[in-house]
N, C-alpha and C positions, 0 to 999 in steps of 0.2 A: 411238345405243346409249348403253349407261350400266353403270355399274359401284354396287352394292349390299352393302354390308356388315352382317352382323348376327352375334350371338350366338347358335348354333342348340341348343347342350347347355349350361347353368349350371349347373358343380357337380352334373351328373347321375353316378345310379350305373349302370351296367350290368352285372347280374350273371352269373355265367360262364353260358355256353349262351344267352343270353338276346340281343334285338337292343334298343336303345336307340330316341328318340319319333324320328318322321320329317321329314324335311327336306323340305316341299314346292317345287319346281324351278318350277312354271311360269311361261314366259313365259322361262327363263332358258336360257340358251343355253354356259354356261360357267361350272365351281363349281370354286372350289379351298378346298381343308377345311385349317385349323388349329389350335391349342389349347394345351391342357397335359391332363396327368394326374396328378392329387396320389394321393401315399402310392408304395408298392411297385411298380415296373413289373416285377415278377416275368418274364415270359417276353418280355417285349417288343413289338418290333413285331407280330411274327406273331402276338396273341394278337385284335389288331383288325383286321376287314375290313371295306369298304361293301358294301353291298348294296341292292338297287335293284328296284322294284315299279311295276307302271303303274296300281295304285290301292293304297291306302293299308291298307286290310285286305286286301291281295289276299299271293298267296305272293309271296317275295323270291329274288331270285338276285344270284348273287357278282358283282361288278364287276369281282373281279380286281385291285382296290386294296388295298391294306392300308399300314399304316402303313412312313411309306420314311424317316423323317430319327426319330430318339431320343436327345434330349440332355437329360441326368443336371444338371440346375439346382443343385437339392439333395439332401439325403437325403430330401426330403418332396415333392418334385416333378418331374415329367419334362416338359417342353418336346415335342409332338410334331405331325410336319407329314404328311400324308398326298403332297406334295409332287408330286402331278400335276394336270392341270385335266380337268374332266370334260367333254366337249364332248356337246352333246346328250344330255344326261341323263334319265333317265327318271323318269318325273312326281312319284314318291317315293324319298327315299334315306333309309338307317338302316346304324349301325354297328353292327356284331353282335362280341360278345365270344365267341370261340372257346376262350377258355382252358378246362382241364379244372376248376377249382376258385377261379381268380381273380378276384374281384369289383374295379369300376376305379371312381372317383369322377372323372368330367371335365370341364372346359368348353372345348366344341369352337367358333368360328368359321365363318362363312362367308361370302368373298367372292364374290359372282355377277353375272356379264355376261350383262344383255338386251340385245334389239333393239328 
């Protein structure tokens, strides 16, 4: 087994209602997501959730994760950790912005365990 670190969101925007590009998982057997989000975290955590698809334009459904850790850096950035591991995850994931009118600028991580 082996552990994989990359950069999955740079500086991306995801605008409100809208889901952010996908995280293709395969081969990986364990994802833990982390980041930041510059400017405003207006509603917080609850404004981002994963979501998860077994092909890539296919429809998406809630993971049930959302953002668990939000620490205030500065006034122009928020430190934030989705702070669980996804075990057996499905073949695409994407962060969908729920906020009613907030648009987020972020660069999310990803650390993943194959076999």
């Amino acid at each position: 087994s082996g552990v994989s670190e990359a950069v999955w969101l740079n500086a991306a925007t995801i605008n409100a209602g809208a889901l952010g590009a996908s995280l293709d998982t395969i081969g990986y057997t364990k994802i833990r997501l982390y980041g930041g989000v510059d400017g405003s975290f207006v509603s917080g955590a609850s404004d981002l959730v994963l979501m998860g698809s077994l092909t890539d334009g296919g429809k998406y459904f809630h993971l049930g994760q959302a953002v668990s850790q939000e620490i205030g850096t500065s006034a122009d950035a928020f430190e934030i950790s989705f702070n669980c591991v996804i075990e057996s995850p499905p073949r695409f994931i994407k962060i969908m912005n729920v906020s009613g009118s907030d648009n987020y600028e972020m660069t999310i991580n990803a650390k993943m365990t194959h076999t």
